[in-house]
C-alpha positions, 0 to 999 in steps of 0.5 A: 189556587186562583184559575190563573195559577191552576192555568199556568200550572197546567201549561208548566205540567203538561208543556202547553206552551203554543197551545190554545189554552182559553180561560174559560176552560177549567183547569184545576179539572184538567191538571186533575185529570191528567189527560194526556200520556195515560190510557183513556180505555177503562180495564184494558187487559181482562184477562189479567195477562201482560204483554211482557209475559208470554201468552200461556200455552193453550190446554185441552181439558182431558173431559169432553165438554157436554152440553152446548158449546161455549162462545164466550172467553173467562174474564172480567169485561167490566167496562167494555161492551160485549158481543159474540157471534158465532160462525157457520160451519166451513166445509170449504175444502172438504171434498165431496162424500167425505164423512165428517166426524166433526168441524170446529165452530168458530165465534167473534167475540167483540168488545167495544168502548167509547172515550169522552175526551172532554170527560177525559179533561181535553178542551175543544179549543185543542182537539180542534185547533191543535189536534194532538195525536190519539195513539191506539196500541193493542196486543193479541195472541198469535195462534194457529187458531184460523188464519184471521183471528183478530180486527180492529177498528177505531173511529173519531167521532163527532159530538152526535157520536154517530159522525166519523171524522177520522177512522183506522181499521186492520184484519190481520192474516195469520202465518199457519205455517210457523207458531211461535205464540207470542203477543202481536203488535197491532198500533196506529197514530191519529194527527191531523185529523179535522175539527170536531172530534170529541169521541173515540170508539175503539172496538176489537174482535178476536175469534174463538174456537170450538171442537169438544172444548173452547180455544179463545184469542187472548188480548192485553194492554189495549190503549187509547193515549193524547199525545203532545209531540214537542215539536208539534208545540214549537211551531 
């Protein structure tokens, strides 16, 4: 197919119509990568869990763990970056000569990643000029773990990757009071966002606990999706 023919395509396919759609752009590369309405995010749920399962209930292993205690969930974090920071004891709120037998030992484990969106097959032309909206969705475990177990925080960035065009972040509170451990909606749209955006750096923390065994926060289904809105395009 000649590069017209792949262009026209690609406006048929993806229903480009009143988008800028330049011929110096490579658009068998595009129709091939199908940028827009799938998740951008490489391996987004490592821990093999579905939102449309409930999260499994937690089990306290019947033999102390010896040795150091454990900061770190199980799972396969191929494709994220990773960090873990642990916590100091809180004797907040324990009165003064009160013997301690033991505290738990909070953590947040953080995993972050960084989406090209040119490499992901959009054009400057169109992340600038058209500026089609960046969905972020993610899903984690509701728990009586601490009343803050979960952030997100997500940032457009600019070719040099270090300037922040746009940015989205939330730390949720937990009700303590109530526990009916199923999978919390965490989401936010991007539009209108400015020229220059060629990055998106999603990064999430969720807390982890330890008191003679290991309670992580679970997480599934996280997402960076392009979207067309058709109403955007008819203008």
């Amino acid at each position: 197919m000649s590069a017209s023919e792949w262009k026209k395509r690609c406006e048929a396919e993806y229903g480009l119509q009143g988008a800028p759609m330049p011929d110096s752009v490579d658009w068998k590369s595009v129709f091939e990568a199908k940028p827009f309405g799938r998740n951008l995010l490489k391996n987004p749920s490592p821990h093999g869990l579905s939102k449309d399962s409930p999260p499994p209930e937690p089990q306290q292993s019947q033999v102390l763990i010896r040795g150091p205690p454990r900061f770190q969930p199980n799972g396969d974090f191929s494709g994220w970056t990773t960090s873990t920071e642990v916590l100091p004891y809180d004797t907040s709120g324990i009165p003064e000569g009160v013997a301690i037998c033991a505290l738990p030992q909070y953590s947040w484990f953080s995993m972050e990643q960084v989406v090209d969106l040119k490499a992901e097959g959009l054009w400057e032309e169109l992340l600038d000029d058209f500026q089609p909206e960046i969905v972020i969705q993610d899903w984690y475990e509701e728990s009586q773990l601490h009343k803050s177990i979960y952030q997100l925080h997500v940032k457009l960035l600019g070719a040099d990757k270090s300037t922040v065009i746009s940015e989205y972040s939330v730390s949720p509170t937990e009700d303590l009071s109530t526990y009916s451990h199923t999978w919390k909606e965490v989401s936010h749209v991007f539009s209108g966002y400015g020229p220059g955006v060629r990055y998106v750096h999603f990064l999430h923390r969720l807390k982890n606990s330890f008191l003679n065994d290991f309670f992580p926060t679970l997480f599934t289904g996280s997402s960076v999706i392009v979207r067309l809105p058709q109403n955007q395009l008819l203008v």
